[in-house]
Structure formats: C-alpha cells, structure tokens
C-alpha positions as CSV (number, residue, x, y, z in Angstrom):
1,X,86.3,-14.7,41.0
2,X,88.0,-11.8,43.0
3,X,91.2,-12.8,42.4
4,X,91.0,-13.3,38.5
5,X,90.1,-8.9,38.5
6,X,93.0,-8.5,40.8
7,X,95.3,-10.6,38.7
8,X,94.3,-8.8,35.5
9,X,95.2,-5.5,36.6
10,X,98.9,-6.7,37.6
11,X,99.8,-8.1,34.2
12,X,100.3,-6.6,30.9
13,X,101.0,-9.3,28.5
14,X,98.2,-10.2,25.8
15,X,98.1,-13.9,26.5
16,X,98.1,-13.8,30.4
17,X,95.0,-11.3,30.6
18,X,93.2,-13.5,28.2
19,X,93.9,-16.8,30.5
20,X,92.2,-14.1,33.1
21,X,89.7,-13.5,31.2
22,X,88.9,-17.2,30.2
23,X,89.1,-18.0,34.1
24,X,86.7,-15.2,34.6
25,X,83.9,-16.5,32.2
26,X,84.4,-19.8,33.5
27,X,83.7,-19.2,37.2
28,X,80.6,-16.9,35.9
29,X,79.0,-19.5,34.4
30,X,79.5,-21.7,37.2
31,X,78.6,-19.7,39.5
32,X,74.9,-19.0,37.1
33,X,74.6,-22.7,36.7
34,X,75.1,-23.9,40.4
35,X,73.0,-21.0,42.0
36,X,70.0,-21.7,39.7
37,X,70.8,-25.7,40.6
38,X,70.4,-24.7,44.2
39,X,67.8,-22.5,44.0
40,X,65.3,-25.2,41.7
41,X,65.8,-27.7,44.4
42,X,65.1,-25.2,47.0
43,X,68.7,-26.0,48.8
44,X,69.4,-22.2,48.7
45,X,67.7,-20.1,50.6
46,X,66.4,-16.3,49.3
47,X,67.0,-13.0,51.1
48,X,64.0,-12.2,53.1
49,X,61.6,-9.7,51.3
50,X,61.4,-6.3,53.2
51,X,58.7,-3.8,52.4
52,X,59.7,-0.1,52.4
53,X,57.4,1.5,54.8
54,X,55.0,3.9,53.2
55,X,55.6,7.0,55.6
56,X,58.4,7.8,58.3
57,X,57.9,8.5,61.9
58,X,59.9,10.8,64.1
59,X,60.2,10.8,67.8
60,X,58.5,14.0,69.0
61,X,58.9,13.7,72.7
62,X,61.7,15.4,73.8
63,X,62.2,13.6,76.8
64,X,63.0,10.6,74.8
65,X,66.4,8.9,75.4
66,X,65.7,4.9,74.7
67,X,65.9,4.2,78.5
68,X,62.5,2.6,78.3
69,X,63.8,-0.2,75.4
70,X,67.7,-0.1,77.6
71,X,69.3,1.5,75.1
72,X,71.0,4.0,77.3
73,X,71.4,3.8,81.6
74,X,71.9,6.3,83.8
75,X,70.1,8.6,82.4
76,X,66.8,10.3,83.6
C-alpha cells in the first residue's frame, strides 16, 4: 500500500496518478475485507488490552539504583 503513496508523489501525469490511486482503493478494500475475514473466524489475533493506571508512582528512596531487580552492577 506504501509503495502506491510513494509512487504518486514521483509522477505528474493525470492518468498515472489515477492508476495510483485505483491501486490504492483496491489494496484498501482488500486489506478491510481480509482483516474482518480473519478476525470473524478468530485466525487474527487482537492487541492485548492495557489499562492506564489510575495514579503514578515515584521512587522516593534515594538510595535506589535497580541493583536489587539487576538492572545496574557494581554499584552500592
């Protein structure tokens, strides 16, 4: 689908961009009709759902450098 933008922007004759354009459409629709295909017969799998958190925390020890998860070494 990429490629039919990126071709569009190179030419400048009437008949060319509307082949893109044509292309473009075609591949949308295909692209609509096989993901909803997928996703009836449960082939395609969703992104997980994530929940915002409600409130953010902040480290307030100031001795805190991630040693005790192994983030950093060395240090004490």
């Amino acid at each position: 689908m990429g490629l039919y933008t990126l071709g569009m922007n190179m030419t400048y004759k009437k008949r060319v961009m509307s082949i893109y354009e044509g292309l473009t459409t075609v591949t949308q629709k295909i692209y609509k009709l096989s993901t909803t295909y997928l996703l009836e017969r449960g082939i395609l799998a969703l992104p997980p759902k994530v929940t915002m958190p409600k409130k953010t925390e902040f480290i307030k020890d100031k001795k805190y450098n991630g040693k005790s998860y192994g983030i950093i070494k060395g240090r004490d």
